[in-house]
Backbone as a ProteinNet text record, in pm:
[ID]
protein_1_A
[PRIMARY]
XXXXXXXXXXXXXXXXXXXXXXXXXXXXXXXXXXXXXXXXXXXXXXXXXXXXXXXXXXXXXXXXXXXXXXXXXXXXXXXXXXXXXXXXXXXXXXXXXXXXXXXXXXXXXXXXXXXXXXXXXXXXXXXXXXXXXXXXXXXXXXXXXXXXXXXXXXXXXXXXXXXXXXXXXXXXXXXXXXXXXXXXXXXXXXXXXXXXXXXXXX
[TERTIARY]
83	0	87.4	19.6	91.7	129.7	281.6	367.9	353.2	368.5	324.2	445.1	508.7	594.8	589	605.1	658.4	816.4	829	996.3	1013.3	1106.9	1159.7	1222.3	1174.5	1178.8	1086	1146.5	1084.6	992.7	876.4	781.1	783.4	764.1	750.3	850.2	995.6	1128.6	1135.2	1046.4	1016.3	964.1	869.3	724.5	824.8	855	898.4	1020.5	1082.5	1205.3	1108.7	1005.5	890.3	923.1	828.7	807.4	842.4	1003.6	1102.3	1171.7	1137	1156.3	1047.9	946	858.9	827.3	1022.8	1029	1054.3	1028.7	1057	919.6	888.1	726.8	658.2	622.7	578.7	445.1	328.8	139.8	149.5	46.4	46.3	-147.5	-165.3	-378.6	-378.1	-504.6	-568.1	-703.3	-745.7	-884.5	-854.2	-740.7	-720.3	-566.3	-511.1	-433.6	-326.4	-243.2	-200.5	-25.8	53.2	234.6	309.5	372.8	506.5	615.5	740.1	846.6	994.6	981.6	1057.9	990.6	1055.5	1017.6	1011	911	872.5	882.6	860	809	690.2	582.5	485.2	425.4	463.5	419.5	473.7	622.5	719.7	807.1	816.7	802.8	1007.5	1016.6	1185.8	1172.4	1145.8	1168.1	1265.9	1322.1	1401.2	1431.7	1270.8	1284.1	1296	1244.6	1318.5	1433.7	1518.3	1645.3	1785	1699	1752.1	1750.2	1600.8	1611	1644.3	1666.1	1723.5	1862.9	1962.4	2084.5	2092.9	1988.7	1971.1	1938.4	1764.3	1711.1	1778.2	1835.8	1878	2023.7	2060.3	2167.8	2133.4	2024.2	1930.3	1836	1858.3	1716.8	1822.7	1918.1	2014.2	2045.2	2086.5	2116.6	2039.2	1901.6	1807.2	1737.2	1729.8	1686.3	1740.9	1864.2	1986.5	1948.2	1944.7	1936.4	1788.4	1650.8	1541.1	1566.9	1685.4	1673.6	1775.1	1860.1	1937	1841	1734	1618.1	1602	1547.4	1441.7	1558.4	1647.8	1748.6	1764.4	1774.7	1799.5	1691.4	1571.9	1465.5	1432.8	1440.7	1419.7	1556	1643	1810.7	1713.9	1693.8	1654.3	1552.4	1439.1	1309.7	1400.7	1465.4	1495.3	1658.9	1693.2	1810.9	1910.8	1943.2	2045.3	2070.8	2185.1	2193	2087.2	2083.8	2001.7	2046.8	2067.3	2135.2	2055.8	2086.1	2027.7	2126.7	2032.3	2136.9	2131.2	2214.5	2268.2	2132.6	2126.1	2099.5	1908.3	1857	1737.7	1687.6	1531.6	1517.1	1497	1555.3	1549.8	1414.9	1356.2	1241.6	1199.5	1077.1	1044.7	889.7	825	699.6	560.5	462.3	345.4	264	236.4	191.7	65.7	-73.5	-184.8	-229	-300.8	-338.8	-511.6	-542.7	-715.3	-757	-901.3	-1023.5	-1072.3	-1223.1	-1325.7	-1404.4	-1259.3	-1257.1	-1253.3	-1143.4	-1087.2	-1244.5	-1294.9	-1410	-1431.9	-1500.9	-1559.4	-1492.2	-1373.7	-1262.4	-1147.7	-1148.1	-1010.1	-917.7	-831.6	-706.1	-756.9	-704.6	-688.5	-650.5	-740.6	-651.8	-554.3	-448.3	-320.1	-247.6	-199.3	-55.5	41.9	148.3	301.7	416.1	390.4	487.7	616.3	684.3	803.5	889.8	915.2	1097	1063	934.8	934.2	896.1	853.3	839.3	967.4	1079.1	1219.3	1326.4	1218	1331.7	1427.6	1353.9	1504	1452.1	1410.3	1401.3	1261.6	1223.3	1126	1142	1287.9	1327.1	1324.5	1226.3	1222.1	1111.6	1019.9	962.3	920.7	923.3	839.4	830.1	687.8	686.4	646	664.9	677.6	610.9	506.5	480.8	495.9	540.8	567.4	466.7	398.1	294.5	392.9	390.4	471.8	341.3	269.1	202.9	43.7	-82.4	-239.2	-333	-394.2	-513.5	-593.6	-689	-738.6	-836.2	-908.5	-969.6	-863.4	-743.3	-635.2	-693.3	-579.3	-537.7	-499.1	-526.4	-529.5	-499.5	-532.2	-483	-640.3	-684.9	-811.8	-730.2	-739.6	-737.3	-819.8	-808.6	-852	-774.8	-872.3	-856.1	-1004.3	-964.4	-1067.4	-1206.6	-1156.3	-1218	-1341.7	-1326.5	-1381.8	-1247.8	-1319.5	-1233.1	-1231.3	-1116	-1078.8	-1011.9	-1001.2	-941.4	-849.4	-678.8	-605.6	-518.4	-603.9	-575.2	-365.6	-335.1	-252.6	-203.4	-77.5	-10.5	71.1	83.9	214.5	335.1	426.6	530.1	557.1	470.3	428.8	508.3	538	576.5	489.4	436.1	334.8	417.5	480.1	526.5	418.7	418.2	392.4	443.9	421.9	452.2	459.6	376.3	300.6	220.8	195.9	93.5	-15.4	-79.5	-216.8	-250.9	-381.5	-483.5	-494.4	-438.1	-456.5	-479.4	-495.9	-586.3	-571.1	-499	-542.4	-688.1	-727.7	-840	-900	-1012	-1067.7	-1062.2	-1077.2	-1061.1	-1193.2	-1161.7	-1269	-1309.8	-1258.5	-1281.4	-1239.8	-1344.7	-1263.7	-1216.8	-1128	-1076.1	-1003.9	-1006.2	-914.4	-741.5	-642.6	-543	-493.1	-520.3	-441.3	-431	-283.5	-178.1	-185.4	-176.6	-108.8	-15.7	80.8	239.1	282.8	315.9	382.8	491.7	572.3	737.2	690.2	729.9	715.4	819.3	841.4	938.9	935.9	1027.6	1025.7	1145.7	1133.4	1265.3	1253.9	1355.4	1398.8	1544.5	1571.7	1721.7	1780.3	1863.5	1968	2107.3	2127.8	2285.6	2290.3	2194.2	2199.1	2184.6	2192	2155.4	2001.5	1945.6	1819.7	1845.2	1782.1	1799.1	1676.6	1692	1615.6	1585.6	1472.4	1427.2	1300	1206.4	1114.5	1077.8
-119.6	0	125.9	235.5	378.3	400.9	460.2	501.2	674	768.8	869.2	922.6	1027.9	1119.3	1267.7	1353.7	1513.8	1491.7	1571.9	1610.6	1753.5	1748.1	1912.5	1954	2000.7	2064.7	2239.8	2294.6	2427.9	2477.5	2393.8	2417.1	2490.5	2640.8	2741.2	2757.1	2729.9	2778.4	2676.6	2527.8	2444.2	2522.9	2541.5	2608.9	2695	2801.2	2926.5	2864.1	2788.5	2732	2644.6	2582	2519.9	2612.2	2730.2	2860.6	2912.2	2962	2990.1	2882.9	2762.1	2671.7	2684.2	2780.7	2745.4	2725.4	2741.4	2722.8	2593.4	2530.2	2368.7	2272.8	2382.2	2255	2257.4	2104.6	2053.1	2034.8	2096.6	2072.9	1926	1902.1	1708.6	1715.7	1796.5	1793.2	1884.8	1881.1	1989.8	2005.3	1957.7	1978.9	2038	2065.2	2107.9	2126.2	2279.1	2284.1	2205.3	2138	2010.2	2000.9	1997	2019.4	1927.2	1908.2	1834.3	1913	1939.7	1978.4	1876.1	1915.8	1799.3	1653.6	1567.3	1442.9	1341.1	1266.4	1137.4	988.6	858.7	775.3	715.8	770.1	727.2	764.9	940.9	962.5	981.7	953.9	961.9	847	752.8	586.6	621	522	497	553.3	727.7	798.9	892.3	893.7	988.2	1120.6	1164.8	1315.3	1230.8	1185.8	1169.4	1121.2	1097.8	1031	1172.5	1259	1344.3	1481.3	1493.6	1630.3	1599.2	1480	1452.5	1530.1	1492.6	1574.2	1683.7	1793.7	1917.4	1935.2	1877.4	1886.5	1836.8	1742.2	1651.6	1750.1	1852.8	1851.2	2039.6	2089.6	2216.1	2183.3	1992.1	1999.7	1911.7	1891.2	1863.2	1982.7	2094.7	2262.8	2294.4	2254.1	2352.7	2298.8	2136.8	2070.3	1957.7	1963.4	1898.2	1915.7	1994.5	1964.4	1902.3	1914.3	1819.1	1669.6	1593.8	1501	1467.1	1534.1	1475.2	1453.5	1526.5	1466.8	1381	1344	1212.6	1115	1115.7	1024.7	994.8	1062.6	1019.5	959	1012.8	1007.5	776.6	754	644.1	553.8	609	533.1	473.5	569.2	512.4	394.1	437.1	309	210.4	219.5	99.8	13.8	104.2	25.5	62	135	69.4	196.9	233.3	357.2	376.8	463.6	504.1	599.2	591.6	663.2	734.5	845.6	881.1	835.1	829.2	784.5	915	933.9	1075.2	1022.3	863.3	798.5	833.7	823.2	834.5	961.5	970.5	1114.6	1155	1244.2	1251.3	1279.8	1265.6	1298.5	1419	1488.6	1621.3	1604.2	1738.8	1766.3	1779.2	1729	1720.6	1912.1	1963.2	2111.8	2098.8	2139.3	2121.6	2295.4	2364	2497.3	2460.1	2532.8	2475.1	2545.4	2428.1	2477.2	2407.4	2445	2403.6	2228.8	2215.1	2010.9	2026.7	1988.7	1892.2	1895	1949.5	1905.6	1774.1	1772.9	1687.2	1532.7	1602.5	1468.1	1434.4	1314.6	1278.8	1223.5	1118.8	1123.5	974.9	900.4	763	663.9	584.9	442.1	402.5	364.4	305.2	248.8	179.8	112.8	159.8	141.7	261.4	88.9	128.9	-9.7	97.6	199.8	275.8	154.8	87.7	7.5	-37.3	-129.8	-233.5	-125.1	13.6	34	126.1	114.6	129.5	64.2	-122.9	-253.2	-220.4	-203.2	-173.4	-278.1	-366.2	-500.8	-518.5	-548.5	-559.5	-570.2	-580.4	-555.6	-461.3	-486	-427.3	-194.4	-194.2	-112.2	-37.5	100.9	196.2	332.2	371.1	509.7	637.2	693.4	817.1	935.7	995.6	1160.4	1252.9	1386	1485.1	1564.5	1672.4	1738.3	1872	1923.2	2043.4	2191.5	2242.6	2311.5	2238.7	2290.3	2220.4	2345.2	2348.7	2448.2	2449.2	2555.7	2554.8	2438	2316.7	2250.4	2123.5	2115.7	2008.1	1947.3	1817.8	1706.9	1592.7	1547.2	1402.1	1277.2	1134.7	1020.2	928.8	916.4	802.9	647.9	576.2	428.8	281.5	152.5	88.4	10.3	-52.8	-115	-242.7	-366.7	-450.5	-401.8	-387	-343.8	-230.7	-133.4	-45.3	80.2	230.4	340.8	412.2	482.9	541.8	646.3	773.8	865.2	899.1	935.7	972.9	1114	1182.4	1332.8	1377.4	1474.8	1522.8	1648.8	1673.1	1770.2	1823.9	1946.2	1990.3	1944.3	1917.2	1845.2	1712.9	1658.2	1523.9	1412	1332	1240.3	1110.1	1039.9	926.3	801	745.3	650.9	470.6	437.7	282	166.3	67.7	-0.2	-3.7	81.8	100.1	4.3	-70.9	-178.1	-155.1	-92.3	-36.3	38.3	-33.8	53.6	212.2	325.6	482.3	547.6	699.3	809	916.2	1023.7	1178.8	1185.5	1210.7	1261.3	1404.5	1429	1561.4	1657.5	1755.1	1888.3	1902.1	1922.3	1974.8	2057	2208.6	2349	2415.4	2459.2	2566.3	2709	2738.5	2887.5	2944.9	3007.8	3014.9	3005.2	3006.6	3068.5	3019.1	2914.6	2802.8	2730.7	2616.9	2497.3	2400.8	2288.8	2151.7	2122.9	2099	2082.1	1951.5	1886.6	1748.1	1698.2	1662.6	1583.5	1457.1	1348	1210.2	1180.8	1073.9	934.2	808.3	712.8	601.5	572.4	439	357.4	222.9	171.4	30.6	-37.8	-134.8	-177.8	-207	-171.1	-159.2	-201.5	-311.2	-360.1	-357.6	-397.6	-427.7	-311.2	-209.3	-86.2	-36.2	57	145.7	235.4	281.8	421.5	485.8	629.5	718.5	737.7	757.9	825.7	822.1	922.9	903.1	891.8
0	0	0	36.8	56.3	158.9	105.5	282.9	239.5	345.7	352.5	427.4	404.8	476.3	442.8	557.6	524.7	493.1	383.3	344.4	400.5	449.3	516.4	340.2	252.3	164.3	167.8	86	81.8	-36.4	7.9	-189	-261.8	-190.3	-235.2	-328.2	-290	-368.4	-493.5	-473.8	-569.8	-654.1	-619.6	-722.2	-804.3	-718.7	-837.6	-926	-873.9	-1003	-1128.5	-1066.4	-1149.7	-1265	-1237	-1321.5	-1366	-1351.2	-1362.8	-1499.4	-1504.5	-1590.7	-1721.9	-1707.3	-1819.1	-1956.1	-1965.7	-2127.1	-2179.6	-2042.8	-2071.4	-2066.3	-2038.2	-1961.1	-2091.3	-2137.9	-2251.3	-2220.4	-2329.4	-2336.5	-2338.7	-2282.2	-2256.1	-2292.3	-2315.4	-2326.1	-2400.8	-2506.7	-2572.1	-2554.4	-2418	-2338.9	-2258.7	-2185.7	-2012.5	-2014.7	-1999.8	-1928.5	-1846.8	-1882.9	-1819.2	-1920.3	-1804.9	-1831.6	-1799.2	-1808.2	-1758.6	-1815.9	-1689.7	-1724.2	-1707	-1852.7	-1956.9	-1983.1	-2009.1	-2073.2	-1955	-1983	-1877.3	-1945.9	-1903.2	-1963.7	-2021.3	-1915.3	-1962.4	-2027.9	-2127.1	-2230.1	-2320.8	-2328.7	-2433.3	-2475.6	-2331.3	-2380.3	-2458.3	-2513.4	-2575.7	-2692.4	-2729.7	-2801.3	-2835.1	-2963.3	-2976.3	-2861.6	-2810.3	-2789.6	-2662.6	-2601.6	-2493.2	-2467	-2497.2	-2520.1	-2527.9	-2621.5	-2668.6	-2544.4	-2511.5	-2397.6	-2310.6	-2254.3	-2125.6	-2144	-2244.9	-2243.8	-2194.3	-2237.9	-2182.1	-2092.1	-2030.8	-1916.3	-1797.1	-1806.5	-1675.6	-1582	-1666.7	-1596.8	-1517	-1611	-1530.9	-1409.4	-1428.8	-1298.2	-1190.4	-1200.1	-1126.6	-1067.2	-1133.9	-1047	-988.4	-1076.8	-945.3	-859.9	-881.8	-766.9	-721.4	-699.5	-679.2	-533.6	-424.6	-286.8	-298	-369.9	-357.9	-354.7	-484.7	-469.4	-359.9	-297.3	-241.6	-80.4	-34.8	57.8	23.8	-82.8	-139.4	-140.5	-166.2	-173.9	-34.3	74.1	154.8	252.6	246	258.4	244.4	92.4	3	79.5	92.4	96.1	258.5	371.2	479.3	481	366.5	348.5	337.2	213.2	135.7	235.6	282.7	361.5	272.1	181.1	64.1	19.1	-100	-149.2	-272.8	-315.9	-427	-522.3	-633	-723.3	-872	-895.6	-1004.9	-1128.5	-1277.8	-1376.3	-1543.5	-1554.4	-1614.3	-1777	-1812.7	-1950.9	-1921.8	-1812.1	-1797.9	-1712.7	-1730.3	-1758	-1548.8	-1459.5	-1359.9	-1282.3	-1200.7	-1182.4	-1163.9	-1239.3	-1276.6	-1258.6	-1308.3	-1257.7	-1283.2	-1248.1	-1372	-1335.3	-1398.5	-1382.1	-1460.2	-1353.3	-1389.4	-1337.9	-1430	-1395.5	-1405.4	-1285.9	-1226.6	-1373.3	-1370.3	-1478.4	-1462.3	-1535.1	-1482.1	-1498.2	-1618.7	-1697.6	-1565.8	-1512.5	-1379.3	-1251.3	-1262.8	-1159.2	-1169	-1338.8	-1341.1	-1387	-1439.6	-1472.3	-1417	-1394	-1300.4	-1397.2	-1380.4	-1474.8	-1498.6	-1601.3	-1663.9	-1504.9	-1516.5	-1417.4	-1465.4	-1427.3	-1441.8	-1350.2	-1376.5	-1322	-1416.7	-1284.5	-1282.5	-1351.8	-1470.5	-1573.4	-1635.2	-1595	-1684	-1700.6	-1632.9	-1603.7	-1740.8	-1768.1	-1843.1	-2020.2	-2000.8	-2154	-2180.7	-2075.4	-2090.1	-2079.5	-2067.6	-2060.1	-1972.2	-1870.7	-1753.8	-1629	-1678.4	-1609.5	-1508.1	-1429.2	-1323.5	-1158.4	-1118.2	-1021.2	-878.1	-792.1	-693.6	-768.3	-811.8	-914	-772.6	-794.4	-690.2	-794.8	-696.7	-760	-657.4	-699.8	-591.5	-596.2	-548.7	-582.2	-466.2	-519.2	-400.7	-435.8	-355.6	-349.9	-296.7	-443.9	-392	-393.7	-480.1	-460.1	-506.7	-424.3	-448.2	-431	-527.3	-470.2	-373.1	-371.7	-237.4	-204.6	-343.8	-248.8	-227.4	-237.4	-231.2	-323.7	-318	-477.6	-400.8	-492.5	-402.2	-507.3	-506.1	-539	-528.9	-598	-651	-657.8	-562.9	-602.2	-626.3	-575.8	-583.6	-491.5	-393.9	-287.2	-272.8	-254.6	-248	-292.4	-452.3	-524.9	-514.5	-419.8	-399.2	-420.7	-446	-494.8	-341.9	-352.9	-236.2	-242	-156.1	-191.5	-126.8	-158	-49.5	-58.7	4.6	-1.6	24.3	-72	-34.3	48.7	95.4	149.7	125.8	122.4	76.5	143.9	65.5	110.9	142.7	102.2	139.1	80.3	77.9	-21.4	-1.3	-151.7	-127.5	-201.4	-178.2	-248.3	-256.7	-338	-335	-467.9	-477.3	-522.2	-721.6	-711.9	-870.8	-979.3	-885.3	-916.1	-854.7	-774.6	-721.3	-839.3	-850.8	-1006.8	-939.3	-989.2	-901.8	-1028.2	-996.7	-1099.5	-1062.3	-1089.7	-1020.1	-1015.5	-888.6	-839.1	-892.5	-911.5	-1019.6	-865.5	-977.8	-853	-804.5	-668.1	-576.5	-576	-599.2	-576	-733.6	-772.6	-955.4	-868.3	-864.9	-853.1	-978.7	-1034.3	-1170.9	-1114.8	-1182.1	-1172	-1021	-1027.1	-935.9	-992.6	-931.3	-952.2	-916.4	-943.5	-870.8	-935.2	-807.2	-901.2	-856.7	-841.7	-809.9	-889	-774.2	-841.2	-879	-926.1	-991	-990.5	-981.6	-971.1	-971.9	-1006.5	-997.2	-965.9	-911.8	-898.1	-941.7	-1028.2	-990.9	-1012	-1005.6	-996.6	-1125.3	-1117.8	-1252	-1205.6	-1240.4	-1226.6	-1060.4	-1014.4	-907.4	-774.5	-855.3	-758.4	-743.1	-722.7	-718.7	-767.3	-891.2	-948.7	-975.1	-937.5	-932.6	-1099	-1127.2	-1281.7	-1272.8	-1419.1	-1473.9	-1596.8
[MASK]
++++++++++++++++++++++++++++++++++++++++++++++++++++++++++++++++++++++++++++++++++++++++++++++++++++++++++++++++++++++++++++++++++++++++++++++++++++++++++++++++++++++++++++++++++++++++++++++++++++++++++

């Protein structure tokens, strides 16, 4: 299931480097408002462009959130017992950027299971995934799952970190509250073992 922690991180200084980044954050919807900054797996999969912006991206989100992962790293190194390492070839973990409207009331996100390792053949070994709740509007954001086959909701916090297995059927949860001109920002991650280590990516 879901393990739940506060990270002594500073969102706010997240957020604005977020923003501060916005010449990177790629349209992912042409119904709703909806970003990611830089390239992920699960929507760019073993593509050229991802292969390719990581070169660029990976080493700007290392500068500017180089003390973030080094929490989460240490944070994960304590769960897991073990070290944990990021890898320069895959894309580092970055941020999904959703700006409120009035879709998201009524729509929540696709069910899924968290499969990156395997549509980046990076084996099946020990798989986790991770979200940070760095900025939420005012009615919060949360996590839609599936639990003995009933849906369930598990609200977030700022600062939070939700990690689980990535085999629980889950969904961004639709927004509660329309205010215009509010955010949900969240970090993403995954891990799994590579040559015998744990490596950080998305």
């Amino acid at each position: 299931m879901f393990t739940t922690q506060i990270l002594n991180i500073d969102t706010d200084s997240i957020a604005d480097k977020v923003f501060r980044l916005q010449q990177y954050w790629i349209p992912r919807s042409d119904e709703f408002p909806f970003y990611t900054l830089g390239r992920c797996t699960y929507l760019d999969g073993k593509t050229p462009a991802y292969h390719e912006e990581i070169k660029t991206l990976n080493p700007i989100l290392l500068k500017e959130f180089g003390d973030t992962y080094h929490i989460i790293i240490d944070y994960l190194s304590n769960q897991f017992k073990e070290p944990i390492e990021l890898n320069s070839s895959l894309a580092h973990p970055s941020f999904h950027i959703f700006i409120s409207s009035p879709f998201l009331l009524t729509h929540a996100g696709l069910w899924h299971q968290d499969y990156p390792h395997l549509t980046l053949d990076l084996g099946d070994v020990d798989p986790y995934s991770f979200t940070i709740a760095i900025k939420l509007p005012t009615g919060g954001g949360g996590l839609d799952f599936i639990d003995n086959n009933k849906q369930k909701y598990l609200p977030y916090q700022e600062g939070s970190i939700i990690g689980h297995s990535g085999e629980i059927i889950h969904r961004m949860a639709s927004l509660k509250k329309y205010i215009p001109d509010e955010y949900r920002i969240t970090m993403q991650g995954h891990l799994i073992r590579i040559n015998g280590v744990l490596t950080m990516f998305w």
